[in-house]
N, C-alpha and C positions, 0 to 999 in steps of 0.2 A: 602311425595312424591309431592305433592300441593303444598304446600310453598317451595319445590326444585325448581318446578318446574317453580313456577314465578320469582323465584330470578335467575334462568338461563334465561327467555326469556327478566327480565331487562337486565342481563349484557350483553345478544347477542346484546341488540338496546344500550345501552353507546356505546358498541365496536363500532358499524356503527356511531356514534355522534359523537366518540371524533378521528375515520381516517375522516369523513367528515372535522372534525375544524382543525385538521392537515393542511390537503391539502390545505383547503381555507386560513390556514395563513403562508402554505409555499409560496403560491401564489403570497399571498401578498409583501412579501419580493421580490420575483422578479423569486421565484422558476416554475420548470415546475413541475407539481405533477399531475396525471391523472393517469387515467386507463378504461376499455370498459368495465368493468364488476366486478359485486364481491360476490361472498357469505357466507355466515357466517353459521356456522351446528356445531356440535360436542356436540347436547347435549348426556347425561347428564352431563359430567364432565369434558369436555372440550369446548374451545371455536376454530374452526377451520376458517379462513378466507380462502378464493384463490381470487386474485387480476388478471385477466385478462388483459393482455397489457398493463403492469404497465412502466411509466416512470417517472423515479424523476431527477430532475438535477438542478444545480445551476446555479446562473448568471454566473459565471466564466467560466465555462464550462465543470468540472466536474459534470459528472452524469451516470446512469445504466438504462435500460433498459430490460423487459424479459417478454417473450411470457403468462408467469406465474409465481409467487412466491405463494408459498403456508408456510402457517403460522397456528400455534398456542401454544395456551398455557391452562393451568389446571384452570377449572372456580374458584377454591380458592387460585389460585396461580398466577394472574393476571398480574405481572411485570415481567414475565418468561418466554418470545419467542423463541421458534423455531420455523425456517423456511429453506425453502429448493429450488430451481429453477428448476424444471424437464427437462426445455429445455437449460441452459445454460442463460448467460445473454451476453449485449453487454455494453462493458465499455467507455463514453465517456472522452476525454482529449480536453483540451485548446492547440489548434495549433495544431494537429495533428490526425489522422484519428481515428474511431473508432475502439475499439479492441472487436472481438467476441471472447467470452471465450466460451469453452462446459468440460463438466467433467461429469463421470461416478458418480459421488458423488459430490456437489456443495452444503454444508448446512452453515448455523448460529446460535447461540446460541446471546442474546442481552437481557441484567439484570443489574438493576438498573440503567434508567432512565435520575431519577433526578442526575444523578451526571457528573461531567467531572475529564477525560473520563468515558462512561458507561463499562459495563462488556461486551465485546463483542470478540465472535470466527467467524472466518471463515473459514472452512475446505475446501479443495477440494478432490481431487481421480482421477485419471490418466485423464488430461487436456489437452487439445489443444488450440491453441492461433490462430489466425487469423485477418488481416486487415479489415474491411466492407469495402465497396463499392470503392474494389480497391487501397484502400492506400499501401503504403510500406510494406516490410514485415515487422513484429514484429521483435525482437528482439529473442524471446522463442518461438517455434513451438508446444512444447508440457513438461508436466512436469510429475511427478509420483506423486508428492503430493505437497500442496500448505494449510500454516496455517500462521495466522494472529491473535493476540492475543494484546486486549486492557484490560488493569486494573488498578483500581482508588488505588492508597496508600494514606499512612499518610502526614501528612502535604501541601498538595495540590499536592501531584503529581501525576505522572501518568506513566505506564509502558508498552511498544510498545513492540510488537517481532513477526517479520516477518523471514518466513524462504519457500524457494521452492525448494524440491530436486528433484535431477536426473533428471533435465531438459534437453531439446536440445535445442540445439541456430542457428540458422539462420544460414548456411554455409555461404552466403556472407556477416554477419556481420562482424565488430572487435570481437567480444566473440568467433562467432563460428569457426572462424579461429585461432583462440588460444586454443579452445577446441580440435581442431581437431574431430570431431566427436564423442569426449567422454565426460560424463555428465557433467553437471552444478550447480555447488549450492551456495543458496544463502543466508546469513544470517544476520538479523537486531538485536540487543538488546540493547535496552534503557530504562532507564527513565529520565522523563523531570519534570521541577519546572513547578509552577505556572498554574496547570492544570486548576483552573477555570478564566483563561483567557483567553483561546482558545474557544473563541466563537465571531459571527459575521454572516452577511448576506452570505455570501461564505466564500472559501476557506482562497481566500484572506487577507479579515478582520480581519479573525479569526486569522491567525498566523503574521499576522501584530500589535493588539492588546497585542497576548502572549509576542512578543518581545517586543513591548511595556513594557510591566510591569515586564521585566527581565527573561523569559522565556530561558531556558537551558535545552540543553539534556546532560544528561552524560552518552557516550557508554559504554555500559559494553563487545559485542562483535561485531562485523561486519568483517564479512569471505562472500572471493567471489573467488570458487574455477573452472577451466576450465582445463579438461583435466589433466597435470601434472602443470600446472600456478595456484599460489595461491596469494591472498591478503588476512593479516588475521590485523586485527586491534584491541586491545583489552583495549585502553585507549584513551580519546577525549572526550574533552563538544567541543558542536555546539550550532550555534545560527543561526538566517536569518538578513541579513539585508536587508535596507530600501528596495535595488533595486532584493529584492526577490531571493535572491543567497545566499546562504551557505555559515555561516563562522566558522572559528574555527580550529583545529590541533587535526591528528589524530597521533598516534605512530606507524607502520606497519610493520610488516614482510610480504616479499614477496619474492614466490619463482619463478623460471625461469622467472624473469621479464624481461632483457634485451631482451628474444624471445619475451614476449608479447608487451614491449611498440615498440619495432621495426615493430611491427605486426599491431600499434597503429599508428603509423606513416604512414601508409601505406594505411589505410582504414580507419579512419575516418577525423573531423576534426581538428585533433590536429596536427601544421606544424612539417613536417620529423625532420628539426634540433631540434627540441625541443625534437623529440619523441628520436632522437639518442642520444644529449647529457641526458636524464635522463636515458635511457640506462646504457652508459658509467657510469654514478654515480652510479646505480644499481650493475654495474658486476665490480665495484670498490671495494663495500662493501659485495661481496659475500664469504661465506665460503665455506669450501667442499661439503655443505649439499644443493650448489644452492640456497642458503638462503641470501637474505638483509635487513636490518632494516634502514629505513628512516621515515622521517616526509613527512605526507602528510598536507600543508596548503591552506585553504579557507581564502583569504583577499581579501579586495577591487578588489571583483567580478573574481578573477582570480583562477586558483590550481595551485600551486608549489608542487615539488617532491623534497626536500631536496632543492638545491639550483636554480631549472632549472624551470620556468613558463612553465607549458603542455598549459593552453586553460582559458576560462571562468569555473567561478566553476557553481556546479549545481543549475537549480534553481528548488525553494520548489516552487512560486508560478508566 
């Protein structure tokens, strides 16, 4: 019980050493890393932190914030986090307002480290979404569930899969005007080459580097369903290029699309004639099932719908 018990009061003071040299050398790089308080408890067999007013954020402008994160892990099982937000967090973006997130359930799981990507979950449970101090509305007002899944494979890669169901979307947005008031989902699945090149001072860097070195995703699904409007995508490698916009060809079925990109045309910034003739090419290639299959293309900064340029494509960073 005495030599338990010193080997638990060493690891509780590493743990406070090595969030201290954390912070001071995210700092360093340009990061904001702070917090007003902290505690470290869970003897005998665990190590439990709570982080008070914790803010981490990067130069670029990605970063999170929350009132509390509460964390730990098994004192012989040391590369094995959980953690949880009791109050919600608020998510920051480059160019755009901040997003308060709150959930019923808001947790993490985060294992193995040393590697890119680490092993990391995000779960939520019945969400709400909101602008701080005023900005726009979001896009999603609220969601039923929300999971986020990162894992290291063979050969250097790495596997992504986001998915948010039975969402509601903004009545005065483009989604929630195609949804009509009926749910939303949302769905990512990838993996990507070259996982340990994704690293850098920010966000930036980081996926400016992985392109660099030949960094590819190759979709395995991407579905975005509103209402009776579907996009399902279920073949496409991507890449980013220099000027931080998405490139690359997806293959897609989509159903009641001529409602939705007319709907597209109408509310956001994608110009009317662009929005009608992809339309028109849409309820060209439609079957009885309201179903089309076209190519979606990312090149030099723009998207194409089969043959029609909608807008700029997305940017990653």
């Amino acid at each position: 019980m005495v030599g338990w018990s010193g080997a638990w009061v060493y690891l509780r003071g590493q743990t406070a050493s090595r969030l201290d040299a954390a912070a001071e050398q995210a700092r360093a790089a340009g990061w904001q890393a702070q917090w007003s308080g902290r505690t470290i408890s869970g003897y005998p067999f665990r190590i439990d932190v709570v982080l008070n007013d914790l803010v981490l954020s990067e130069p670029s402008g990605w970063g999170v914030s929350t009132p509390q994160l509460r964390a730990e892990t098994y004192a012989y099982r040391l590369g094995h986090w959980i953690g949880y937000v009791p109050d919600g967090l608020t998510l920051s973006r480059p160019g755009a307002a901040p997003l308060q997130v709150r959930a019923k359930v808001l947790r993490a799981s985060l294992n193995g480290l040393g590697r890119i990507p680490p092993r990391l979950s995000v779960e939520g449970d019945a969400l709400t979404f909101n602008a701080a101090a005023g900005g726009p509305l979001p896009t999603f007002t609220s969601a039923a569930k929300l999971q986020l899944h990162l894992r290291p494979g063979p050969d250097d890669q790495g596997a992504a899969l986001f998915r948010l169901d039975n969402a509601a979307a903004e009545p005065s947005r483009w989604l929630g005007r195609v949804a009509q008031g009926r749910p939303v989902t949302v769905v990512f699945d990838g993996v990507f080459s070259n996982a340990s090149a994704l690293k850098g001072a920010n966000w930036a860097d980081a996926v400016r580097a992985w392109t660099g070195a030949g960094g590819r995703l190759n979709l395995r699904s991407a579905q975005l369903s509103a209402g009776d409007a579907a996009l399902n995508a279920t073949a496409g490698q991507l890449s980013v290029g220099f000027d931080g916009r998405l490139r690359g060809d997806l293959q897609a079925e989509l159903r009641q699309a001529p409602r939705a990109l007319a709907v597209l045309g109408e509310s956001s910034g994608v110009p009317a004639e662009a929005a009608a003739a992809a339309a028109a090419v849409t309820a060209a290639r439609q079957g009885s099932a309201s179903l089309a299959r076209a190519a979606i293309n990312f090149e030099a900064g723009q998207t194409t719908l089969g043959p029609v340029a909608l807008g700029p494509a997305p940017r990653v960073f």
